[in-house]
C-alpha positions in Angstrom: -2.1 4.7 15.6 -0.3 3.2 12.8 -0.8 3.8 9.0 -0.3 2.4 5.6 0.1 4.4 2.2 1.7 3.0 -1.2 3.1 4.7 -4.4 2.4 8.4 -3.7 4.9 9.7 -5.9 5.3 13.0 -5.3 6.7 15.3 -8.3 6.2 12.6 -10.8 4.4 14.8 -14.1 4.5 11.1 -16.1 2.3 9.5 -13.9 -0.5 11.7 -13.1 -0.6 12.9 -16.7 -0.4 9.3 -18.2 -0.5 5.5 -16.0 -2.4 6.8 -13.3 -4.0 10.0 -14.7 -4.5 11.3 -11.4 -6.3 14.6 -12.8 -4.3 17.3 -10.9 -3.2 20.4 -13.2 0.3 19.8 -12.4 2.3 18.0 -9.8 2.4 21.3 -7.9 -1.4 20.8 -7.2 -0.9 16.8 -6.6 1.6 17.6 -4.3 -0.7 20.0 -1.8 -3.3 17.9 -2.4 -1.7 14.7 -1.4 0.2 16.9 2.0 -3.5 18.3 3.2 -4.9 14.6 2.8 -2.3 13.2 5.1 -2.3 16.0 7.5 -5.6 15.7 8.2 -5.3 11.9 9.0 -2.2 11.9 10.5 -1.4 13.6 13.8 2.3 14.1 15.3 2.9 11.0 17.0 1.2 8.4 14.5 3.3 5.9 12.9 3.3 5.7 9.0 5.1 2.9 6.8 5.1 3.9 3.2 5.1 0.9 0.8 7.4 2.4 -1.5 7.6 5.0 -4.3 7.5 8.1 -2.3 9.0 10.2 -4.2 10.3 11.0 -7.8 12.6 14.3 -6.9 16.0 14.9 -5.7 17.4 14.5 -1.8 16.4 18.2 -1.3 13.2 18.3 -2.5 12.0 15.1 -0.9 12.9 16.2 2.4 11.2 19.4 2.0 7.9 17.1 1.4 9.2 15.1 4.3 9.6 18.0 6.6 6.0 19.0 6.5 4.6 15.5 6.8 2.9 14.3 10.2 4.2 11.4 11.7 6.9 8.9 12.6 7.6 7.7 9.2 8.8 4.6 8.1 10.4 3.3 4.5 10.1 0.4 2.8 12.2 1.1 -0.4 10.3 1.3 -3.4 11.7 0.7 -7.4 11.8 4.6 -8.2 13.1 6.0 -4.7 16.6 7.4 -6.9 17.0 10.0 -3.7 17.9 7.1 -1.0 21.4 7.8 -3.4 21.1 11.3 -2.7 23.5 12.4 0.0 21.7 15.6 0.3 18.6 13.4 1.3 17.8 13.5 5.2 17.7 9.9 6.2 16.9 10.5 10.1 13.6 11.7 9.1 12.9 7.4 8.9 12.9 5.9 11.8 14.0 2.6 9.3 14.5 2.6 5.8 14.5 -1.1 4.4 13.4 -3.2 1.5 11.4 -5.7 3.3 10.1 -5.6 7.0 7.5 -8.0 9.3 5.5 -6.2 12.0 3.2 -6.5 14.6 0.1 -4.5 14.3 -2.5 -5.4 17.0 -1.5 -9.2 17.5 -1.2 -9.4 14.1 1.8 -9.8 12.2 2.1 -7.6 8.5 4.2 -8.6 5.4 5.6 -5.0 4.5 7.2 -5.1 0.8 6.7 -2.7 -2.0 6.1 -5.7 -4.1 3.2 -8.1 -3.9 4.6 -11.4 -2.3 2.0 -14.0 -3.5 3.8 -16.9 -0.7 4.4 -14.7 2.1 5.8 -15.4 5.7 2.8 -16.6 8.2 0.2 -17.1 5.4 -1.3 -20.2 7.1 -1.4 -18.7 10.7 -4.5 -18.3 12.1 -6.1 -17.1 15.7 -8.4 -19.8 17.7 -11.6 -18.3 16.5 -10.5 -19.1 12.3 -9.6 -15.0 12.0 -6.5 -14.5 10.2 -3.1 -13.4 11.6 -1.3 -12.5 8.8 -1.7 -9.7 6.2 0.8 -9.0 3.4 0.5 -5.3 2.5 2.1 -4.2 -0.9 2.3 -1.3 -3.7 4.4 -1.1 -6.9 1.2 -2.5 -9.4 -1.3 0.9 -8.8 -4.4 -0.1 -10.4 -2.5 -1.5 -13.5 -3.9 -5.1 -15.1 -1.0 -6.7 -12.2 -3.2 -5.6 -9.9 -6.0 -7.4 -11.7 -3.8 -10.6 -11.7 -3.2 -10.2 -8.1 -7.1 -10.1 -7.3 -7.6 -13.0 -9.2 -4.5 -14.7 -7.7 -6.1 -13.8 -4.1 -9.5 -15.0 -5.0 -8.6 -18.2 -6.5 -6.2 -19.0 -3.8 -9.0 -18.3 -1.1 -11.7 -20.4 -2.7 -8.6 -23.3 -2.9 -8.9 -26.1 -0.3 -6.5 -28.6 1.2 -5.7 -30.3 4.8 -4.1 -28.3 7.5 -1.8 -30.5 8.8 -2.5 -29.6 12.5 -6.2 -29.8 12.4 -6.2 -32.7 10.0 -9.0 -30.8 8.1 -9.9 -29.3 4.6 -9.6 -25.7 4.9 -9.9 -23.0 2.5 -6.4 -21.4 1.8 -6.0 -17.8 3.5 -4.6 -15.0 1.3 -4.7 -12.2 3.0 -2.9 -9.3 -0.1 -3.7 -6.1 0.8 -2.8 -3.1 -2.0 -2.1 0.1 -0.5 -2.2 2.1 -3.4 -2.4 5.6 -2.4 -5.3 6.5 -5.2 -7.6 3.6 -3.8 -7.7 5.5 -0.3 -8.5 9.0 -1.7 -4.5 9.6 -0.7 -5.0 9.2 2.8 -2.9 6.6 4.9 -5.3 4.4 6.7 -4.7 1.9 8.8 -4.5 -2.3 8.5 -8.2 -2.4 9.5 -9.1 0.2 7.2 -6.8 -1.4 4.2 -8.5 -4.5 5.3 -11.9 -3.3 4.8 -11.3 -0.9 1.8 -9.3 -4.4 0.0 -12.5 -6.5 0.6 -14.8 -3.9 -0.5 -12.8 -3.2 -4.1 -12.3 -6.5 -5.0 -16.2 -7.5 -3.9 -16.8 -4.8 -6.9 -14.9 -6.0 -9.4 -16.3 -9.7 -8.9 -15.5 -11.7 -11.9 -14.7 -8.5 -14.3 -11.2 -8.5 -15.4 -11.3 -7.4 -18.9 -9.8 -3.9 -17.7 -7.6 -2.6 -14.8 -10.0 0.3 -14.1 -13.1 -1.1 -14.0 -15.9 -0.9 -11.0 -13.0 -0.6 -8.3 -10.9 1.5 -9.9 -10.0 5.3 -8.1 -11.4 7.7 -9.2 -9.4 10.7 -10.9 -9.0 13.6 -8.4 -10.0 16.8 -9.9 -9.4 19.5 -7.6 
């Protein structure tokens, strides 16, 4: 099985006191909290790419996160992952560390980049029954108002028609942007059909509201 998880950010006090106000008492708890979640999903041989912002600590400290982590892990480099510089930082850990990857996850092909790509590889491709085949799966914007822009980018560009130039007919416009913000899933990875489902279900909430970034689909605030 193969997971997906964005934006943890492990040791970072800023964030869980202030933009995400996460609710732990300290990143001490966060960090338990966030290594029991994952453990429980993830067993020794699943796959897991993270999206990005894994950690906010040294080389050392990272891998001793890393260390007790289930999984083959992969790493799409993320805007505040300062220990990739680290020399002290076990690399092998990754099966790959890049900045931008295309997989194949069950005959379907995922966009992996720790920003949102709003024009993204195999956007158009589609399987003979109308299903899409393409997913673009992203971090970096939380559950900040860019996250809001995104949503409205994806449900504009969806209700958008135009002529596919193979079928000759007017189609609605596929945009398929998942956010795998780690708070969204209770910070458990979860797979492209889960992200899939859990994507569709937030946005569904927020419908036409986007006078805030924490609104009907926001996380809620772990208190622990």
């Amino acid at each position: 099985m193969r997971y997906y998880i964005a934006d943890c950010h492990f040791f970072h006090r800023g964030l869980n006191e202030k933009m995400d106000k996460r609710g732990f008492a300290d990143v001490e708890e966060m960090n338990e909290y966030m290594i029991r979640k994952w453990n429980k999903k993830v067993r020794p041989k699943d796959e897991v790419v993270i999206l990005g912002d894994f950690s906010m600590e040294k080389g050392e400290r990272t891998n001793e996160i890393l260390r007790r982590l289930h999984g083959r892990l992969y790493l799409i480099e993320g805007n505040h992952d300062y220990y990739l510089k680290d020399s002290d930082f076990e690399r092998e850990r990754f099966v790959w560390i890049r900045p931008y990857a295309e997989m194949k996850d069950n005959k379907r092909k995922v966009i992996l980049c720790h920003y949102p790509v709003f024009c993204y590889h195999g956007q158009y491709r589609k399987d003979q029954e109308g299903n899409a085949r393409t997913y673009m799966m992203y971090g970096h914007v939380h559950d900040s108002f860019d996250e809001v822009l995104v949503s409205r980018f994806v449900r504009e560009t969806g209700e958008t028609k135009r002529v596919n130039m193979y079928t000759k007919e007017e189609e609605t416009i596929p945009c398929n942007m998942l956010n795998c913000f780690c708070m969204y899933s209770d910070y458990e990875p979860l797979s492209l059909d889960e992200w899939i489902e859990h994507n569709r279900n937030r946005r569904a909430k927020q419908g036409g509201s986007e006078e805030t970034a924490q609104g009907d689909g926001a996380p809620e605030k772990r208190m622990v």
